[in-house]
C-alpha positions as CSV (number, residue, x, y, z in Angstrom):
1,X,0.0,0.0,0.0
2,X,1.5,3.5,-0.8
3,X,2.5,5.4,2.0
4,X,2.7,9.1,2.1
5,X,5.1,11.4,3.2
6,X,5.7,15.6,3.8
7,X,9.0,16.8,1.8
8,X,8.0,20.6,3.4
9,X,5.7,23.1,4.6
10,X,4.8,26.5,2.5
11,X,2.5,29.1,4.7
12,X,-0.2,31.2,2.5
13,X,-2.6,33.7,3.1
14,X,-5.5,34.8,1.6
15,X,-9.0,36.8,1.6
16,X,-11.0,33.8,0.1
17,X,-10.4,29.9,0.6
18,X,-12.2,27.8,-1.7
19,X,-12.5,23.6,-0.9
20,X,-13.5,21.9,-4.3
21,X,-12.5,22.4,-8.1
22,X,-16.2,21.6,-9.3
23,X,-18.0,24.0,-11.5
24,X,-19.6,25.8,-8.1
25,X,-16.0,26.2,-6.8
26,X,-14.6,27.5,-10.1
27,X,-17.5,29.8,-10.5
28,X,-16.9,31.3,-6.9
29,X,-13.3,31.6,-7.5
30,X,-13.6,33.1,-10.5
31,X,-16.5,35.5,-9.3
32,X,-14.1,36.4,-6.0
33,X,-11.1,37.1,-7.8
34,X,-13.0,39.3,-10.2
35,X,-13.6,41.6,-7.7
36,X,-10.1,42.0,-6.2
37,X,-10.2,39.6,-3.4
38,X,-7.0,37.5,-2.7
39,X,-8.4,33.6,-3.4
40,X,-7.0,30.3,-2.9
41,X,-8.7,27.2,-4.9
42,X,-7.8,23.3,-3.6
43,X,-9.5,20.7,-5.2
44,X,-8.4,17.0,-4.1
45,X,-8.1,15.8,-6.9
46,X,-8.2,17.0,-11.4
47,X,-10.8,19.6,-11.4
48,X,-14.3,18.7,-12.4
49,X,-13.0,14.9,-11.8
50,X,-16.7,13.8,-10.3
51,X,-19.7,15.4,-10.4
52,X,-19.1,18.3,-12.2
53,X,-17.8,16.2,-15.9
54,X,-20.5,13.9,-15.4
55,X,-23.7,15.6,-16.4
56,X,-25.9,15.1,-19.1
57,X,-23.8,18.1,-21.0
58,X,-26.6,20.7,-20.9
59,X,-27.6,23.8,-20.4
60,X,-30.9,23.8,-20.2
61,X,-34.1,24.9,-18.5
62,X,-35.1,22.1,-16.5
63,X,-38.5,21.7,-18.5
64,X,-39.7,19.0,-16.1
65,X,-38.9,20.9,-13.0
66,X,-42.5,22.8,-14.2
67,X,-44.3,19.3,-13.3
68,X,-43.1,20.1,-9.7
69,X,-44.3,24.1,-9.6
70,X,-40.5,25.1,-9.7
71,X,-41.0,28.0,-11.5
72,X,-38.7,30.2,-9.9
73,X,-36.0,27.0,-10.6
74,X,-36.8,27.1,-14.0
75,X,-37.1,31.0,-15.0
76,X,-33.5,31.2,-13.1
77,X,-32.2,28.3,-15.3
78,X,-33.9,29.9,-18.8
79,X,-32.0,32.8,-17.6
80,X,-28.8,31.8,-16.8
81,X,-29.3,29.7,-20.6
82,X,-28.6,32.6,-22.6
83,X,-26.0,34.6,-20.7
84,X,-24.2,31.3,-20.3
85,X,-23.4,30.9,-24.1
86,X,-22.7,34.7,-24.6
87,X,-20.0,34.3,-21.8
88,X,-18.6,30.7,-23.7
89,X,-19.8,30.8,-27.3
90,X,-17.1,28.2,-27.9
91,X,-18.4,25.8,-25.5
92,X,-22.1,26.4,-25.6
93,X,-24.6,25.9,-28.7
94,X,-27.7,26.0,-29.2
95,X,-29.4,22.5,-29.6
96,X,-32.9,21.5,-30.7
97,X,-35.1,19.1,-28.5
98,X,-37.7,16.8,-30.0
99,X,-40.4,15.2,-27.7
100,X,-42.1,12.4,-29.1
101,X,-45.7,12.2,-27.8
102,X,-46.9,8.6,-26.3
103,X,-50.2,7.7,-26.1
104,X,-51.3,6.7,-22.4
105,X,-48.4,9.3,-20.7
106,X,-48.4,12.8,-20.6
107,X,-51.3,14.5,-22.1
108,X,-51.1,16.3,-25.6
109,X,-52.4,19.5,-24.1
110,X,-50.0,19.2,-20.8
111,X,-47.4,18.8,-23.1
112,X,-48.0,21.9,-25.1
113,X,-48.7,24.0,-21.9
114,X,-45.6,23.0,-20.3
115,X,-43.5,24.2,-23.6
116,X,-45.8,27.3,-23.9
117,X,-44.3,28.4,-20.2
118,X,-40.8,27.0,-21.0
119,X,-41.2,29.5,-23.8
120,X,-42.1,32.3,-22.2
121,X,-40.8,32.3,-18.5
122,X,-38.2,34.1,-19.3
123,X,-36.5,36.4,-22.3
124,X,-35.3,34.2,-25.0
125,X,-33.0,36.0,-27.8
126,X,-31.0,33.8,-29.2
127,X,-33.3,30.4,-29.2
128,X,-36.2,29.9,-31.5
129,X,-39.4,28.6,-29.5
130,X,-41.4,25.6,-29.3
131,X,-43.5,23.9,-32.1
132,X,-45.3,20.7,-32.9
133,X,-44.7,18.6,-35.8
134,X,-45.8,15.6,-37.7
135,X,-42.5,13.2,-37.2
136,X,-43.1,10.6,-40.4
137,X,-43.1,13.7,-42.5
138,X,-39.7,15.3,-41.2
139,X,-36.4,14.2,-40.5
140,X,-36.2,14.1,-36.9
141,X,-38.6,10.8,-37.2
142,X,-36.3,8.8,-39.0
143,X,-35.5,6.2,-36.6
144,X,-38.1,6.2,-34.4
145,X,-40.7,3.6,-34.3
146,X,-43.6,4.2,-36.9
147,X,-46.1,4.5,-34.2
148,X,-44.7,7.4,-33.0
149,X,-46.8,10.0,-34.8
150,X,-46.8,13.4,-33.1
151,X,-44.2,15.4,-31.2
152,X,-42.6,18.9,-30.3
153,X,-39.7,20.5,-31.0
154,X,-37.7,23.2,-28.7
155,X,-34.6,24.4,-27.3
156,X,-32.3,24.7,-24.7
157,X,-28.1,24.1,-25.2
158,X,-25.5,21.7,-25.3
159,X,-22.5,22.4,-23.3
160,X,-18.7,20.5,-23.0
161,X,-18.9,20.5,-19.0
162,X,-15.7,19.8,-17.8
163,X,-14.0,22.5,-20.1
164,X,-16.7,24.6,-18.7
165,X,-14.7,24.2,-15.2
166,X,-11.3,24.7,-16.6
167,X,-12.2,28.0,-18.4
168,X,-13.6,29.4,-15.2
169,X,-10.4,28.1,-13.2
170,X,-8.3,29.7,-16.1
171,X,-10.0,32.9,-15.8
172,X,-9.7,32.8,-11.8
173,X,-5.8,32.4,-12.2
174,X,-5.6,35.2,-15.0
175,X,-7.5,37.3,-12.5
176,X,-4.8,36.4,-9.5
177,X,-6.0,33.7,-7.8
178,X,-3.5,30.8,-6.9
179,X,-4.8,27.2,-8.0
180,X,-3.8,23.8,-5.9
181,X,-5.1,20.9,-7.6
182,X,-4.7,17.5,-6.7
183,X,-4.4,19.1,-2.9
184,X,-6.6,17.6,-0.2
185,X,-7.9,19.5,2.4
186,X,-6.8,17.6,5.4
187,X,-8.0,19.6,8.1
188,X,-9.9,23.2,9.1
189,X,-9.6,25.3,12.6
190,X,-11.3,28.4,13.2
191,X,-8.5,30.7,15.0
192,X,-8.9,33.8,16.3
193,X,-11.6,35.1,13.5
194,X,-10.0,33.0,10.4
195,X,-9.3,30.1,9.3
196,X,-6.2,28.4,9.3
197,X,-6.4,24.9,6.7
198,X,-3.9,22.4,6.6
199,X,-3.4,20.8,2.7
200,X,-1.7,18.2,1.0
201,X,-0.7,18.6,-2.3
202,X,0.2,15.3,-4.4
203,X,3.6,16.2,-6.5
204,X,4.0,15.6,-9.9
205,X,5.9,12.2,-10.6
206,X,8.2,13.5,-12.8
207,X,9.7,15.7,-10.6
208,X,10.3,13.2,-7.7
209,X,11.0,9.6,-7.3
210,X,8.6,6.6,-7.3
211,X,9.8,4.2,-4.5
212,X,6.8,2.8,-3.4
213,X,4.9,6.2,-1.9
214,X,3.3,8.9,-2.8
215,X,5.2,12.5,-2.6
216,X,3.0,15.2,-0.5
217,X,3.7,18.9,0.3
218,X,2.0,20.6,3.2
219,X,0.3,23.5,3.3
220,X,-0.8,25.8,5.9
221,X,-3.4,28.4,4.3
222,X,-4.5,31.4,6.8
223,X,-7.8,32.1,5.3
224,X,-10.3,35.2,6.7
225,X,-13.5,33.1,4.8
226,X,-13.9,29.3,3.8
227,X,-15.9,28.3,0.9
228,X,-17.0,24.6,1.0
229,X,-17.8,23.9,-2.7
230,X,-17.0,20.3,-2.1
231,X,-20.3,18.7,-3.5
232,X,-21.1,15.1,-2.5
233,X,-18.2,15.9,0.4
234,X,-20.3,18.9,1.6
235,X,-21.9,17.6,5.0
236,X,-18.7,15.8,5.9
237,X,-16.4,19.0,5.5
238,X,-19.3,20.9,7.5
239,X,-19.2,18.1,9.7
240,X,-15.3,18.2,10.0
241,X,-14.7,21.5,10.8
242,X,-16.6,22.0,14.0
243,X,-19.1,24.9,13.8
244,X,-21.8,25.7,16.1
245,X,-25.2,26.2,15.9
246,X,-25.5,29.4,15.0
247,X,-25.7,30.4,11.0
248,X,-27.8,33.1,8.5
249,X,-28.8,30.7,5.6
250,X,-30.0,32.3,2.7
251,X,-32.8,29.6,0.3
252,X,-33.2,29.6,-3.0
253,X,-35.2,26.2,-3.0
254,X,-38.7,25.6,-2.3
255,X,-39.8,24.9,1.5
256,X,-36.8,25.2,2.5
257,X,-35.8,24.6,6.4
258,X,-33.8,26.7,8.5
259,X,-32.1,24.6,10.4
260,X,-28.7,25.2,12.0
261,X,-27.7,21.5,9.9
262,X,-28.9,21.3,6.4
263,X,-29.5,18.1,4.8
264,X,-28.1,16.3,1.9
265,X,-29.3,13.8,-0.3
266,X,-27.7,12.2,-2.7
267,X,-28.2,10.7,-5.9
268,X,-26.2,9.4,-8.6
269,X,-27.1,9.6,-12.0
270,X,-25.9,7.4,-15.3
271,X,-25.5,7.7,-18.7
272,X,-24.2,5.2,-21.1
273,X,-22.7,5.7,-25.1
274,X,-23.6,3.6,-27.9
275,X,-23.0,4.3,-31.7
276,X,-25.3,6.8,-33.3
277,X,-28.8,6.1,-33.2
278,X,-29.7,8.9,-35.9
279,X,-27.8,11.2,-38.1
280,X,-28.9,14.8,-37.6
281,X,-28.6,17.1,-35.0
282,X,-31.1,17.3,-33.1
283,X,-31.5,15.4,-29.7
284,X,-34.4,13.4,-28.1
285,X,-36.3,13.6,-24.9
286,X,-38.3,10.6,-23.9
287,X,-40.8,10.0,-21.5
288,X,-40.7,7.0,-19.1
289,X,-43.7,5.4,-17.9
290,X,-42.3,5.6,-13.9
291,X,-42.4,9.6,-14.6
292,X,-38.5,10.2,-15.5
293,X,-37.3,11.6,-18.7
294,X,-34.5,10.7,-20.4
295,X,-32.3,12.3,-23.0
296,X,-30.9,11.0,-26.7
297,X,-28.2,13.1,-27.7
298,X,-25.7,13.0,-30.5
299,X,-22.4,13.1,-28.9
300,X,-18.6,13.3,-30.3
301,X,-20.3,13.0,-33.8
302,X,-20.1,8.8,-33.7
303,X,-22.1,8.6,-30.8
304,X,-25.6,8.9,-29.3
305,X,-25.1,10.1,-25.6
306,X,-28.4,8.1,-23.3
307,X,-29.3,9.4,-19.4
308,X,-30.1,10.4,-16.6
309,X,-31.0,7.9,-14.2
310,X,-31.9,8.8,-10.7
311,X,-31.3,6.7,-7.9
312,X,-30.6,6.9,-4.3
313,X,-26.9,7.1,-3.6
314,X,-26.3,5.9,0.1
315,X,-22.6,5.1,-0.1
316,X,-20.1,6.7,3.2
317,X,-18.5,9.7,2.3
318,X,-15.1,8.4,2.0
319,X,-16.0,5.7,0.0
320,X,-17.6,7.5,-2.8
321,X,-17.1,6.1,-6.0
322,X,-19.9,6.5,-8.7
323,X,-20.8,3.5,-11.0
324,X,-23.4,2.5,-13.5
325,X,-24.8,-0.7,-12.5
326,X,-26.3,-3.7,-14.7
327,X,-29.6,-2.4,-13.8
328,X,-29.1,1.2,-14.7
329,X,-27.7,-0.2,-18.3
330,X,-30.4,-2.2,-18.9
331,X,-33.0,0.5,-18.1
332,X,-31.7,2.7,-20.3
333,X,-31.6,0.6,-23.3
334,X,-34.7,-1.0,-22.6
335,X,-36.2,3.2,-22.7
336,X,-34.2,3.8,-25.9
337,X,-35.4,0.4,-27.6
338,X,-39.4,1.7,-26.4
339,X,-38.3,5.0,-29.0
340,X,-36.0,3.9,-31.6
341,X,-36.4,1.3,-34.2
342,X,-32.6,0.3,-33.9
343,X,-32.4,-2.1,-30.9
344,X,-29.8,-1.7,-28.5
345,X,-28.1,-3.7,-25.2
346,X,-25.3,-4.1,-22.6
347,X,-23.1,-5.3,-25.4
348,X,-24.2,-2.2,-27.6
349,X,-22.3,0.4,-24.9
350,X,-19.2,1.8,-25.4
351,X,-18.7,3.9,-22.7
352,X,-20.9,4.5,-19.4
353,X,-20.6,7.1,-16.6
354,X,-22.1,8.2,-13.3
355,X,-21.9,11.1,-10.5
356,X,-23.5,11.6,-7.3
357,X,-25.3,14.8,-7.5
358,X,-25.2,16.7,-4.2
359,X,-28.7,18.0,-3.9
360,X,-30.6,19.8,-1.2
361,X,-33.0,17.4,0.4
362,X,-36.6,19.1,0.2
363,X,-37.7,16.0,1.9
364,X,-39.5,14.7,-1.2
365,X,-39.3,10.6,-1.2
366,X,-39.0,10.3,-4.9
367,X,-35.1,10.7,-6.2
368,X,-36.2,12.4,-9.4
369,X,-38.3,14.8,-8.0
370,X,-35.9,16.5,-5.4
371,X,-35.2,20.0,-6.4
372,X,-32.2,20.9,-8.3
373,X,-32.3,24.5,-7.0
374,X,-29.0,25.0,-4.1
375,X,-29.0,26.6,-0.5
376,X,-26.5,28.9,0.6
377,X,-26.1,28.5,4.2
378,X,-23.1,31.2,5.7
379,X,-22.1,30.6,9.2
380,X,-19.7,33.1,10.7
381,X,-20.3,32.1,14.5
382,X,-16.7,31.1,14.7
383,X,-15.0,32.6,11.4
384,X,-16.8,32.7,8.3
385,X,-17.4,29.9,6.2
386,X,-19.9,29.6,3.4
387,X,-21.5,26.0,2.6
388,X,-22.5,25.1,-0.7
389,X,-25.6,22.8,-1.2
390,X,-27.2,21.4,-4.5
391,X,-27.4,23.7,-7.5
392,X,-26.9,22.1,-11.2
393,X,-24.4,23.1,-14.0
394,X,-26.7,25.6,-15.9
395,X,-26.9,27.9,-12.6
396,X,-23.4,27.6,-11.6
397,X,-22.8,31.7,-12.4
398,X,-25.8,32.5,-10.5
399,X,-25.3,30.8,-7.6
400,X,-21.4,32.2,-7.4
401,X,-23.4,35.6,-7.7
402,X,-25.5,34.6,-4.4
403,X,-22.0,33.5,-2.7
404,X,-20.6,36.7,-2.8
405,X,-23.7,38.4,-2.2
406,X,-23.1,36.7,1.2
407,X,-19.8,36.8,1.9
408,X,-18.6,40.4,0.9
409,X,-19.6,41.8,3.9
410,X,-17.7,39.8,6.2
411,X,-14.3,40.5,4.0
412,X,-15.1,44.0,3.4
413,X,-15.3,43.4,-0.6
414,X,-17.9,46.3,-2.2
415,X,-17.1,45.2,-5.8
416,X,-19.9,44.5,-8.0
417,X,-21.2,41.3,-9.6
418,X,-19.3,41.4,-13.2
419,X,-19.3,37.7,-14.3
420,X,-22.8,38.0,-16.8
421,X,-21.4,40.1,-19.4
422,X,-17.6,38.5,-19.1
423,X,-15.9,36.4,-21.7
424,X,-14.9,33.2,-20.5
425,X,-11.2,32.9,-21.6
426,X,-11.1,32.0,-25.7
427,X,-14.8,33.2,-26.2
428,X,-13.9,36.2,-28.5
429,X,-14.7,34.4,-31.7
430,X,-15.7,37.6,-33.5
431,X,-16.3,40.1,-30.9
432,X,-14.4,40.7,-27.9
433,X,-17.7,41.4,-26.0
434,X,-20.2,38.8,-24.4
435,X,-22.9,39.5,-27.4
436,X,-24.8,38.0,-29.6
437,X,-22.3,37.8,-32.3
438,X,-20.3,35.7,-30.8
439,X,-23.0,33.1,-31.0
440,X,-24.5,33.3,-33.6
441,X,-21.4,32.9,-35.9
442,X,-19.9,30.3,-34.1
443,X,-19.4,28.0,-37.3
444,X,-17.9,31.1,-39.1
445,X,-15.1,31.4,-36.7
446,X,-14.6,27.6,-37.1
447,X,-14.4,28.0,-41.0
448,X,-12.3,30.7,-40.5
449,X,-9.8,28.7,-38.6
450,X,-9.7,26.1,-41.3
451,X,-9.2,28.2,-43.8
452,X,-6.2,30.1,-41.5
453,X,-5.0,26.7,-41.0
454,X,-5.3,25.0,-44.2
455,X,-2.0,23.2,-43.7
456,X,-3.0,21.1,-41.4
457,X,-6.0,18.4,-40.6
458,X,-9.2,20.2,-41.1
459,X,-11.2,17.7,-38.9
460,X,-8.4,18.1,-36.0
461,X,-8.7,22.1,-36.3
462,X,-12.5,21.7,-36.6
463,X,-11.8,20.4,-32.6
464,X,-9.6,22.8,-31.4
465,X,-11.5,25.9,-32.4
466,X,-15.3,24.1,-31.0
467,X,-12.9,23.2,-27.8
468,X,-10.4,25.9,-27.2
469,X,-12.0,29.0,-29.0
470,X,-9.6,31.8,-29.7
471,X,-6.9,30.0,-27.8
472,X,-6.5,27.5,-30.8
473,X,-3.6,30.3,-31.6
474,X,-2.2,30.0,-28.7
475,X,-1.5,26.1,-29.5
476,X,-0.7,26.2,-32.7
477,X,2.1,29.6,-32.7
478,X,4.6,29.1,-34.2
479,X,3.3,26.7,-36.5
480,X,3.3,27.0,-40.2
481,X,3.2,23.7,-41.4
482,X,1.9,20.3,-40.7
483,X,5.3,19.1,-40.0
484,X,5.9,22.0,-37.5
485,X,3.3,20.0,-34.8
486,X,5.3,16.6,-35.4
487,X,4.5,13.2,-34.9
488,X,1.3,12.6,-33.3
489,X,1.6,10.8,-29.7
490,X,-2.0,9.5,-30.6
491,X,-3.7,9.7,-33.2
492,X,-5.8,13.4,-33.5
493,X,-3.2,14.2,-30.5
494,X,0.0,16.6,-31.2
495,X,2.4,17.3,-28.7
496,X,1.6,21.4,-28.7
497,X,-2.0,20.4,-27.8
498,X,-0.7,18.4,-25.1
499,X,1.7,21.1,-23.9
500,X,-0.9,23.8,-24.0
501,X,-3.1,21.7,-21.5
502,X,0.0,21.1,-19.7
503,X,0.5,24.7,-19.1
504,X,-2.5,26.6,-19.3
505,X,-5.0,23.8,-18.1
506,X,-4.0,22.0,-14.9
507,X,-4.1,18.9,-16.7
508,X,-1.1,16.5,-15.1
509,X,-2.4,12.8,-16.4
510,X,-3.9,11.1,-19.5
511,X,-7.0,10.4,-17.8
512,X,-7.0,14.3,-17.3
513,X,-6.0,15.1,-21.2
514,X,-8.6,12.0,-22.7
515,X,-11.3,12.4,-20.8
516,X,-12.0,15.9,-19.6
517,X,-9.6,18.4,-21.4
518,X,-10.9,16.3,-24.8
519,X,-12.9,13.1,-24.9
520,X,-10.3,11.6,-26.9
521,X,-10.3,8.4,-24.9
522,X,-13.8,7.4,-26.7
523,X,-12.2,7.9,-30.0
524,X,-9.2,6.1,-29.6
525,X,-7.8,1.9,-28.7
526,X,-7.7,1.0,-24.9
527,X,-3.9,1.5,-24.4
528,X,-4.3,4.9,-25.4
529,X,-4.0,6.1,-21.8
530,X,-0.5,3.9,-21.1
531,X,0.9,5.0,-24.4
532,X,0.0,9.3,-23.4
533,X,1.4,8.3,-19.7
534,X,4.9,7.0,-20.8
535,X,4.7,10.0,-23.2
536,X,4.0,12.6,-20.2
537,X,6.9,10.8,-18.3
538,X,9.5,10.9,-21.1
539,X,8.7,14.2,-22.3
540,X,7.6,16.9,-19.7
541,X,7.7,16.8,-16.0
542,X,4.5,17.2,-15.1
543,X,3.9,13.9,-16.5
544,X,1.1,11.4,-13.5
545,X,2.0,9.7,-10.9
């Protein structure tokens, strides 16, 4: 068993200590720093390496949340929709939904009532509305059973969510706060007003030797507020750090207690890949006869990207490690095979994930229904320290908003919220400005770039400018030819790209590079992974452990 050892000690101060490199975390940091406080981010591990890369990859309203009178939930969410892809035009695009309607679930007219308010809850700019159609006669119907007749179309967005997390990260560290990934937070004191934390930060392998334990440096951060961003972790850091009774909780959920100890529930959802189900663009929505809805979506262009389950997760804190089961597999199959003439099972899946969503228990028994609205709950009876509870990936901004709402106060910070109308780094495809423009010619900066860089692989550029944005120049400068980027470590993979994330990303291991920088991994042969990691180690020092 590896063993772990201290090589030193580094002391650091700061206004604002963030625990947890999820999108809430990153949106706080970035939000604080913004503002001119001094912030420190640790996150245990790569950021968004749980929850927060295992979504469904939307940005979306939450149209089901109006079956449960969430309307406040929802108009946030519609909200948040648009501003969200004016802030990351790069990562966020506009994607149509079609709802097939089954006979014997919901209602025609409930259907068309629910999209009539999804319409019309809040401002919509850049989207086009909601419309029935007659599937046989139109391309979204190829591919669904012939019985299925009747449907709707609307729209929300499709989002990339773990680059979502770097991109805030990177524009927290632009903005001067220092970042500490794979650094545990091992233990929190409230001292004389503030915080003192003591971390452990993993070092890279590269750098040190491998002789049967893994290399830690402590750190000692004196910290006048805590964030705890930590999401399924949340109660046990509360927990952990001894507070009293004695808190101002601010609700943005329905019902929601007071209580001096908030509750957590959690629940994991899954998802599995298959190959593509259907060839155009649109994605599906299905209704489920036990009430849940499930989505279709193409993915990676090969792929057709099936979830959510939600179930119960009831695992210990320290032993959280989120799986698909058999059962989860075969209930989502057996939904798409209800929908889509193409039959698919367990053998059919490429690729399956899960996370353990963090939600604020509302007390409701049913999984699916508990609200996906957060709590806020800011405790300063000993020193300040803000817990972060529930929330979901389309109202990350807002709720960073509501954080510092809270917390300015107590670190004397009278900046103003700044993060609506605020590029996300790489976003200034055609305008430097978060505006429509940027948007709506998304696939004309993309042409652009192939046309810049006709020298090299149009489908690879085609990847870096949906992925990286503007920054595409930063990986390929100095690059004039397609020999300039030199041998590919994998295929679709040049060493530049690899530096860049090196760099400018946090990324330290393949898993990080394959799976949430890119989604490489579901493109390429299993040994992928050991044939990136002997690269990392040969190459550049921050190759893994």
């Amino acid at each position: 068993m590896n063993q772990e050892t201290s090589s030193f000690c580094t002391q650091l101060h700061c206004d604002l200590l963030v625990i947890g490199g999820g999108i809430n975390g990153a949106g706080i940091a970035r939000d604080a720093a913004g503002r001119g406080l001094k912030v420190i981010l640790c996150e245990k591990d790569d950021l968004a390496a749980h929850t927060s890369s295992a979504s469904s990859k939307l940005i979306h309203g939450g149209l089901r949340y109006l079956e449960y009178y969430e309307f406040s939930l929802v108009r946030k969410a519609l909200q948040e929709r648009e501003d969200l892809m004016r802030i990351a035009p790069q990562l966020i695009r506009p994607m149509r939904f079609v709802m097939p309607y089954v006979k014997g679930l919901r209602p025609r007219w409930v259907l068309r009532a629910g999209l009539f308010l999804y319409d019309h809850l809040a401002r919509r700019d850049l989207l086009p509305g909601s419309e029935s159609c007659l599937l046989q006669e139109s391309e979204v119907g190829r591919g669904l059973k012939p019985e299925l007749q009747h449907g709707f179309l609307y729209s929300d967005a499709w989002v990339d969510d773990a680059r979502l997390v770097v991109l805030n990260v990177m524009d927290a560290q632009q903005r001067g706060a220092q970042i500490l990934t794979r650094t545990r937070c091992d233990h929190l004191e409230a001292r004389d007003g503030r915080w003192i934390a003591r971390l452990s930060q993993q070092l890279n392998a590269a750098e040190h030797p491998r002789d049967g334990y893994v290399q830690t440096a402590s750190i000692e951060v004196d910290a006048a507020c805590v964030v705890n961003a930590t999401g399924a972790w949340v109660a046990d850091l509360q927990n952990r750090s001894h507070l009293s009774a004695s808190q101002t909780s601010v609700s943005n959920a329905p019902n929601a207690p007071n209580t001096a100890q908030q509750k957590i529930r959690l629940v994991k959802g899954s998802h599995i890949v298959v190959n593509r189900l259907f060839t155009h663009s649109h994605a599906y929505i299905f209704q489920h006869p036990d009430g849940r809805i499930v989505f279709a979506i193409p993915y990676e262009k090969d792929y057709t990207l099936i979830g959510t389950t939600d179930l119960d997760y009831l695992g210990a804190p320290e032993q959280f490690k989120a799986e698909i089961s058999k059962e989860e597999v075969v209930y989502l199959c057996g939904l798409s095979n209800q929908y889509f003439e193409q039959q698919i099972s367990i053998k059919d899946v490429v690729w399956s994930y899960a996370g353990v969503r963090p939600l604020a228990d509302d007390g409701r028994s049913d999984s699916k229904s508990v609200t996906r609205d957060y709590r806020l709950e800011f405790d300063t009876s000993n020193a300040p320290i803000l817990h972060v509870f529930g929330g979901k990936i389309t109202t990350y901004r807002r709720l960073a908003e509501d954080a510092l709402s809270l917390i300015s106060g107590a670190l004397s910070c009278s900046a103003k919220a700044w993060t609506k109308a605020t590029l996300l780094p790489g976003g200034d495809l055609l305008s430097p400005t978060a505006d429509n423009q940027n948007v709506l010619h998304r696939q004309d900066f993309i042409q652009a770039c192939c046309k810049r860089y006709a020298w090299a692989p149009q489908a690879w550029v085609e990847r870096l400018a949906s992925s990286y944005g503007t920054h595409i120049h930063t990986i390929l400068e100095g690059c004039a030819t397609e020999s300039d980027l030199g041998a590919p470590v994998l295929p679709g993979l040049y060493p530049c790209e690899i530096e860049y994330l090196l760099k400018h990303e946090f990324a330290q291991t393949a898993q990080d590079i394959l799976w949430r920088r890119t989604k490489l991994g579901l493109h390429l042969e299993r040994d992928a992974g050991v044939i990136l990691e002997r690269w990392l180690a040969q190459h550049h020092s921050a190759g893994s452990l």
